[in-house]
N, C-alpha and C positions, 0 to 999 in steps of 0.2 A: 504494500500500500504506500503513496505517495504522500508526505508530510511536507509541510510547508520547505524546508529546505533543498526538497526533488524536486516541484514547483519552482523555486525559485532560479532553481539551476537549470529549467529548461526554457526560460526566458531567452535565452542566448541563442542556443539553436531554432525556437521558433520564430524570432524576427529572423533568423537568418534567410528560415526556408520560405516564410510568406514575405517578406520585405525586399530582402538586399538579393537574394538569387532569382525574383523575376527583376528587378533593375537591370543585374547583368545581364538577363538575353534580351531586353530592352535598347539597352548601349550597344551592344554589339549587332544588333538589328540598324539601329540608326548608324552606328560608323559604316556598315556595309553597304548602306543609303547613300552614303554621303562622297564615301568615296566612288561608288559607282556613277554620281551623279557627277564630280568632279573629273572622273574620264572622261565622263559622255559630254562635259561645256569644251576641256581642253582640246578633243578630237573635235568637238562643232558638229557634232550630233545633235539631235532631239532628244530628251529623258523625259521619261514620265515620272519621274519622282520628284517632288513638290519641292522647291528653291527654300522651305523652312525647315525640312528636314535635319540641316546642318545647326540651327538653332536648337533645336531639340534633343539634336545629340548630347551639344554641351550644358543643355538643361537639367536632361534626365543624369549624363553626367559627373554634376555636381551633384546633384542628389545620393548617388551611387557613394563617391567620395564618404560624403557627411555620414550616410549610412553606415558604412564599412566603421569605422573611426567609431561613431556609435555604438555602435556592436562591440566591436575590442574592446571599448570602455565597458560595457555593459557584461559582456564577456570574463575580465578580469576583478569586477567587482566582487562579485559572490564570494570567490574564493580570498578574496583582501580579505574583505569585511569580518567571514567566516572564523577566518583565524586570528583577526584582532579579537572577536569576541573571545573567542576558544582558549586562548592565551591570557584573557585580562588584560589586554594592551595598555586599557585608558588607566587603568591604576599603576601598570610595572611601566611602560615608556608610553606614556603621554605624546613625546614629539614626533612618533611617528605616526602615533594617528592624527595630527595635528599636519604632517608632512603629508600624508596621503589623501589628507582634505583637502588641501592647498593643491595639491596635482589634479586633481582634478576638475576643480577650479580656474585652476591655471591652461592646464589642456585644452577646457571647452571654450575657455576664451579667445586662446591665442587661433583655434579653431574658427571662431565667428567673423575673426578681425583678418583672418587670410583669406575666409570670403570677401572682406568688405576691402581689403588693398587692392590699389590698383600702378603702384610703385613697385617696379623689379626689385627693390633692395628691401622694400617692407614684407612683399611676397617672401622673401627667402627666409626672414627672418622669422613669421611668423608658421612656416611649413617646418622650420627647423624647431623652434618652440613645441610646437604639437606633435611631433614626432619622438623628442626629447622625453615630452610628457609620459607620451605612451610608456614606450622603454623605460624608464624609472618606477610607472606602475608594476608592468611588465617586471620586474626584476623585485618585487615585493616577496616576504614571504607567504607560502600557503601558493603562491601562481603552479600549478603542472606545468614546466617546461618542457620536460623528453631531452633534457638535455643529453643523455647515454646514447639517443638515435635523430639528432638537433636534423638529418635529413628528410625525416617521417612526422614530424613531432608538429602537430597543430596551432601551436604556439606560435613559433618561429615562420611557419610557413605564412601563417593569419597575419604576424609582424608585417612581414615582406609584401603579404600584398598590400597592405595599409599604408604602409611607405610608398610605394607604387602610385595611390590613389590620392596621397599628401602632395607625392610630386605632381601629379598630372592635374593638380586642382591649382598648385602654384603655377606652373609653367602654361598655365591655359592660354593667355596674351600672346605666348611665344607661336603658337603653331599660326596662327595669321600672319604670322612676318616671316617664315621661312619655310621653304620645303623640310631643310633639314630637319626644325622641330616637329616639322607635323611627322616624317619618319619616325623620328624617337620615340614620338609620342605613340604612333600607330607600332611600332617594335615593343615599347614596355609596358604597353597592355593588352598585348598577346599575350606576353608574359604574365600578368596580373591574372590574366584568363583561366592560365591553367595555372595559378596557382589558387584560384578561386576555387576548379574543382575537385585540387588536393585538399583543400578546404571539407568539401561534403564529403570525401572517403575517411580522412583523419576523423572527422566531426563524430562520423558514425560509432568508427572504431572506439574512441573515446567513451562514447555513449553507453559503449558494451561493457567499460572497462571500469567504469565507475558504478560502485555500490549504491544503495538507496542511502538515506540518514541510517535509517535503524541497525543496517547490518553491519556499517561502517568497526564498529568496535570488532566484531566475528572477523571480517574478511581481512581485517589489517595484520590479523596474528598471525594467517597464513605465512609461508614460507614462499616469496614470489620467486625468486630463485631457483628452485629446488620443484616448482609448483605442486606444493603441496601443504594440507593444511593438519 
């Protein structure tokens, strides 16, 4: 049976599958729009595909972005929180839960204010802030890394693509002024792509791998090692 603390840890995977995984065939729907549409003006062809298309990529785009970054936050909460409680953080170190108030605070800010730049230097600065943020969550105690298999490990992969999605939200200005960036752009979110659906294989695996609340005491005495209890 599910108790409030299994609940609360499936918040993460279900915006993931109803929110942020149709965005991405969404985005990749319209980048295929757009660049098709962009062969067909540079050859001086006719396209049937509608000249707002391109607006809407970088629409639904940003939303994608914010989404992702969302989630990771949203993602890493549970397990902060969990083990500040679990620990008695607020009585034995105070500044850390005071430090992980502040990150995320700070995160979601520096978050808002790189939508709202429209200066190449303030962009970098505040992509680098919210990236920063992450990562310093991100390295809290109580986070699952996988760091023993950092190549497979949900974590690390969900990082990456969320850096992907920090950058492509900062450098958005840049693909209208050059071929090269819109390559880049169009090259490391293919990448993002599929690390989006290393994302729903880890996701699951995870899912399988973690106990309910209740059992948590039973299953942790096992011997993982040795697999055996």
């Amino acid at each position: 049976m599910l108790d409030t603390p299994d609940l609360l840890r499936l918040l993460h995977p279900f915006l993931a599958v109803t929110v942020v995984m149709p965005l991405i065939g969404v985005v990749v729907y319209f980048a295929v729009q757009t660049r098709q549409r962009r062969l067909a003006v540079a050859n001086k062809t006719k396209s049937t595909i509608a000249p707002v298309v391109g607006k809407e990529h970088v629409r639904v785009g940003q939303w994608l972005a914010g989404a992702v970054v969302g989630l990771v936050l949203l993602g890493l909460a549970h397990p902060i929180f969990k083990t500040i409680a679990r620990e008695n953080a607020w009585a034995e170190d105070p500044f850390r839960v005071v430090f992980v108030v502040a990150m995320y605070v700070l995160t979601l800010a520096a978050l808002v204010l790189l939508y709202r730049s429209s200066a190449r230097h303030w962009r970098a600065i505040f992509a680098i802030l919210t990236g920063m943020g992450l990562w310093l969550l991100g390295m809290q105690p109580g986070v699952f890394r996988r760091g023993y298999e950092w190549q497979v490990s949900h974590f690390y992969l969900g990082m990456a693509a969320a850096m992907l999605m920090i950058f492509a939200l900062a450098t958005l200005p840049e693909i209208y002024k050059s071929k090269r960036w819109r390559l880049t752009h169009a090259a490391l979110n293919t990448v993002a792509v599929l690390l989006f659906i290393s994302q729903g294989i880890t996701g699951v695996r995870d899912l399988l791998e973690i106990p309910l609340h209740w059992q948590e005491p039973f299953i942790y005495q096992c011997d993982f090692q040795n697999k055996s209890c």
